[in-house]
C-alpha positions as CSV (number, residue, x, y, z in Angstrom):
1,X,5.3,-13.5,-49.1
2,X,8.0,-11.3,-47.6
3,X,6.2,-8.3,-47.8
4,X,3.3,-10.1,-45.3
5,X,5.8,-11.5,-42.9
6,X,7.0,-8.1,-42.3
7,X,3.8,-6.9,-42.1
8,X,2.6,-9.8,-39.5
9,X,6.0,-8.8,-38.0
10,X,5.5,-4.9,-37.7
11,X,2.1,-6.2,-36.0
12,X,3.2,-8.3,-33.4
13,X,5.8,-5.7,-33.0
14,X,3.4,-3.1,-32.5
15,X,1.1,-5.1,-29.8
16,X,4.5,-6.4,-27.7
17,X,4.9,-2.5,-27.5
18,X,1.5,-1.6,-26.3
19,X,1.8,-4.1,-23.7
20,X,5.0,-3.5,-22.8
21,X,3.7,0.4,-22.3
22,X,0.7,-0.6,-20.7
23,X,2.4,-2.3,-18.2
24,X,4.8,0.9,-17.2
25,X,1.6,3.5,-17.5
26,X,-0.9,0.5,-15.4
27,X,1.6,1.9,-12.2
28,X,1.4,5.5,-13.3
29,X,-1.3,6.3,-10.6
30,X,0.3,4.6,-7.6
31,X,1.9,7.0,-5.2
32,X,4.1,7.4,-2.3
33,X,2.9,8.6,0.7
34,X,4.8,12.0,0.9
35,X,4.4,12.0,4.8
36,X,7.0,8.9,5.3
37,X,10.4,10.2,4.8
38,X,13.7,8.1,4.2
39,X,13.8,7.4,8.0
40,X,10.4,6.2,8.3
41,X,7.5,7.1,10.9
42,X,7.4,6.1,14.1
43,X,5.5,7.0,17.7
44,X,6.7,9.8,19.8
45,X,9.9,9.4,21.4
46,X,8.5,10.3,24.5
47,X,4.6,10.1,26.0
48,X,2.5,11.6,23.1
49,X,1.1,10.7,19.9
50,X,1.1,12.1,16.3
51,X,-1.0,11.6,13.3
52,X,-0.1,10.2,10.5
53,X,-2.1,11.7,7.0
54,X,-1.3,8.9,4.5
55,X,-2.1,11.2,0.9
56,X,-1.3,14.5,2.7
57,X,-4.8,16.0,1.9
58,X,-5.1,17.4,5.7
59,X,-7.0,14.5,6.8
60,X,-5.3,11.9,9.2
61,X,-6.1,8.6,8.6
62,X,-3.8,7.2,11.9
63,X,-2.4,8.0,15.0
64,X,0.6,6.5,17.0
65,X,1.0,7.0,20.2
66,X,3.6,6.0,23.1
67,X,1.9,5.7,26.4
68,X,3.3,6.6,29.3
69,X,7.0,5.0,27.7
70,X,5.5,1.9,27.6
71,X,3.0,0.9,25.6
72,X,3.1,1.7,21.6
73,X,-0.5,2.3,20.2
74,X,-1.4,2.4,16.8
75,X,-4.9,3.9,16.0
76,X,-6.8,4.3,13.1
77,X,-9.6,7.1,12.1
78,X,-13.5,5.9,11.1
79,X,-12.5,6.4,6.8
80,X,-9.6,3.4,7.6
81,X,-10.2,-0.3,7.4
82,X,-7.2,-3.6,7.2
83,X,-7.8,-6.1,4.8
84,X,-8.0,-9.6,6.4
85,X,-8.6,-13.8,6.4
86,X,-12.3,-13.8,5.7
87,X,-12.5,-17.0,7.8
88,X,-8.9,-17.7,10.1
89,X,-9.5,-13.9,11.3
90,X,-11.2,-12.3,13.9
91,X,-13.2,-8.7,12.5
92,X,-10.2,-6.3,13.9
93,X,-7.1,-8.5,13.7
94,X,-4.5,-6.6,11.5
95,X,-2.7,-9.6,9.8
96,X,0.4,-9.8,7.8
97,X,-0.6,-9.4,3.7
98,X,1.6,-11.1,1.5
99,X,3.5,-9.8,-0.9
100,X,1.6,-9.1,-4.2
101,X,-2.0,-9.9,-3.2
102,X,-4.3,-7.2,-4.4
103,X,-6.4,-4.5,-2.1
104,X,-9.2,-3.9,-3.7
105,X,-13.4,-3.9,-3.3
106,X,-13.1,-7.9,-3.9
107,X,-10.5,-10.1,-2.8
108,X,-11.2,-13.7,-2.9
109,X,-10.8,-14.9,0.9
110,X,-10.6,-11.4,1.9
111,X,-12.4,-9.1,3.5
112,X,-11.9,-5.6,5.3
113,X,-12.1,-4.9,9.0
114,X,-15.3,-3.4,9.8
115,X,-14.5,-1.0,12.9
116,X,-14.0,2.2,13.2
117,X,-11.8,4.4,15.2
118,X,-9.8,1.2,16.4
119,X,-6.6,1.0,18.9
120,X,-4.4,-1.5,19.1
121,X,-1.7,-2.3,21.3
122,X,1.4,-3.6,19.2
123,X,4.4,-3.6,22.0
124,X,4.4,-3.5,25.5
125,X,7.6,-3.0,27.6
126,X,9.9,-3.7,24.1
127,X,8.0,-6.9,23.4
128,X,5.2,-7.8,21.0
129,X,1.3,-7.2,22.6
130,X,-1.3,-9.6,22.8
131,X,-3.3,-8.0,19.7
132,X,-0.4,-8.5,17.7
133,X,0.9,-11.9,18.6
134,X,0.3,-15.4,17.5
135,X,-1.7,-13.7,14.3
136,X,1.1,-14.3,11.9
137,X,3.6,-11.4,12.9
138,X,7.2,-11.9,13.3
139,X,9.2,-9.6,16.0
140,X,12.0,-7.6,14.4
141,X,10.7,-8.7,10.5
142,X,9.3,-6.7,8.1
143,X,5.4,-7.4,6.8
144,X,2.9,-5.5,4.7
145,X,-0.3,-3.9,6.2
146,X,-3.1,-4.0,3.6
147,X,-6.3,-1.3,3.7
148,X,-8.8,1.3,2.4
149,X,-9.1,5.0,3.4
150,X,-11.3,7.5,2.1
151,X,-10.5,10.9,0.8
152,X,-12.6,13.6,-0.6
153,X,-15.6,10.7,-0.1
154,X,-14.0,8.2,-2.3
155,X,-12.0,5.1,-1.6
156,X,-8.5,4.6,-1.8
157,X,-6.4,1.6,-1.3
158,X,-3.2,1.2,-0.2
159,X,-0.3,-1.3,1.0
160,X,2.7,-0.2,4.0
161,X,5.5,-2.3,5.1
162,X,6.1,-2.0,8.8
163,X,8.4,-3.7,11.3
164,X,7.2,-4.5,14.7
165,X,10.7,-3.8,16.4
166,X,10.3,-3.3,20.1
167,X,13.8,-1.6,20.9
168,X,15.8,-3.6,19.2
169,X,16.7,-0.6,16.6
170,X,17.3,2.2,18.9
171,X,14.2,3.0,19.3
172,X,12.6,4.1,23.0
173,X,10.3,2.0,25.0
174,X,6.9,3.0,23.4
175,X,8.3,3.5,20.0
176,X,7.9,-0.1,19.0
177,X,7.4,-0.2,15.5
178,X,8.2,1.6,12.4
179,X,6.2,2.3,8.6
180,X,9.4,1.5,6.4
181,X,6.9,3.3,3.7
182,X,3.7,3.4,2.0
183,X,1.8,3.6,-1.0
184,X,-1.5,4.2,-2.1
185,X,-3.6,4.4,-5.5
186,X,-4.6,8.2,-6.6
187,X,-7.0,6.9,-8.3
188,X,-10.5,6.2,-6.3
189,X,-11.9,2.9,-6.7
190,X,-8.9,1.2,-8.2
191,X,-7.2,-1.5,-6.7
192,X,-3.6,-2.0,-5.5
193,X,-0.8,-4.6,-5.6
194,X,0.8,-4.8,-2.1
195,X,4.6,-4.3,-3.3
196,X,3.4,-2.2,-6.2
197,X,5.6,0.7,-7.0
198,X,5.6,3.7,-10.0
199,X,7.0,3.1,-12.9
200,X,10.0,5.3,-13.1
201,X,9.7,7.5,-16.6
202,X,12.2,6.5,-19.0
203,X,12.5,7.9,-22.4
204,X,12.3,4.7,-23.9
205,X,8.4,4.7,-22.8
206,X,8.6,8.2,-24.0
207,X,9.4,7.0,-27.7
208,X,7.4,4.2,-27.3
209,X,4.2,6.3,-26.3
210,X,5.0,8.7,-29.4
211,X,5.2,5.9,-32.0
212,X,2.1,4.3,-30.8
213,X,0.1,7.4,-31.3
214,X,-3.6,8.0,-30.5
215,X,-4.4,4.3,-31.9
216,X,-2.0,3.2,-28.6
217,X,-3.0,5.4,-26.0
218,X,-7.1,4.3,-26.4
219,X,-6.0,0.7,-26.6
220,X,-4.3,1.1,-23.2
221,X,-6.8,3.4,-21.7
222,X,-9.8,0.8,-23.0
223,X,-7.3,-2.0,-21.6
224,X,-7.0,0.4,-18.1
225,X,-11.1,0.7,-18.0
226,X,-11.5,-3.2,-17.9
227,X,-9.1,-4.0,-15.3
């Protein structure tokens, strides 16, 4: 009897640590975008714009621009489309994404903007612009942007916090908002948590990975395929 409850215990044992694994490795393939630094991006200071190439592949997916020191645009390529309400939406509102809904190819109650090549207006003289107000944003709060971009031909979804922030930061007239930072999935086709973030490496996962062996590693990647 002893010998089996060890050996039900080893078991259960074994599968709390292919989960617990699984679960560090699932974030593995979601990654920063190494174009927004500690300070963030932001418009020009001055009249101008910049792009904004959210995987770095030499393809820019955005541009924001300050007009004239007054206006702050933000401008997205053809490959780019916002997730949004499927039915409380209009088909290029950018609404607010809450924290932890998936991007992906099917979103319950979701659906992703269909235009291409879209500008919007997000402050005007320090204050929040028509295309941006009474659609769920708060002035001087963080939110999340959910969308899609291609690269290479092949889909990619990511999640961005931004802060619609007029001047009240420092910032110019024109420099209205800010991306706090961005993520996106490497890999093509798979969805993305909004609020999602790699698993740091730790050498507990390390030792974990090495004791689970080959049996482990094609349990999670079978695991990884289904998702």
């Amino acid at each position: 009897m002893s010998s089996k409850l060890n050996t039900k215990a080893t078991q259960l044992g074994l599968s709390a640590l292919i989960s617990a694994s699984a679960s560090q490795l699932s974030n593995a393939t979601i990654t920063p975008s190494p174009t927004v630094g500690p300070g963030g991006l932001r418009p020009p200071a001055t009249d101008g714009r910049f792009g904004w190439d959210v995987d770095g592949d030499g393809t820019v997916e955005f541009h924001f621009e300050n007009d004239q020191s007054s206006i702050a645009f933000l401008q997205h390529s053809g490959n780019v489309h916002f997730l949004h309400r499927v039915s409380t939406n209009s088909a290029t509102d950018i609404i607010p994404i809450p924290d932890g809904k998936t991007v992906g190819a099917a979103v319950d109650g979701y659906q992703f903007t269909t235009a291409n090549y879209l500008t919007k207006s997000v402050t005007q003289s320090g204050a929040m612009a028509l295309d941006f107000y009474n659609i769920g944003w708060n002035f001087d709060q963080s939110g999340f942007l959910g969308f899609e971009f291609q690269s290479n031909g092949q889909t990619h979804y990511a999640w961005a916090e931004w802060t619609i922030d007029g001047t009240t930061n420092g910032a110019n007239v024109g420099q209205g908002f800010i991306i706090n930072r961005a993520y996106f999935e490497s890999d093509p086709g798979v969805s993305i948590v909004v609020g999602a973030l790699p698993e740091p490496e730790t050498t507990a996962t390390g030792l974990a990975l090495l004791a689970l062996g080959t049996a482990g590693l094609h349990h999670w990647r079978t695991k990884r395929k289904k998702v």
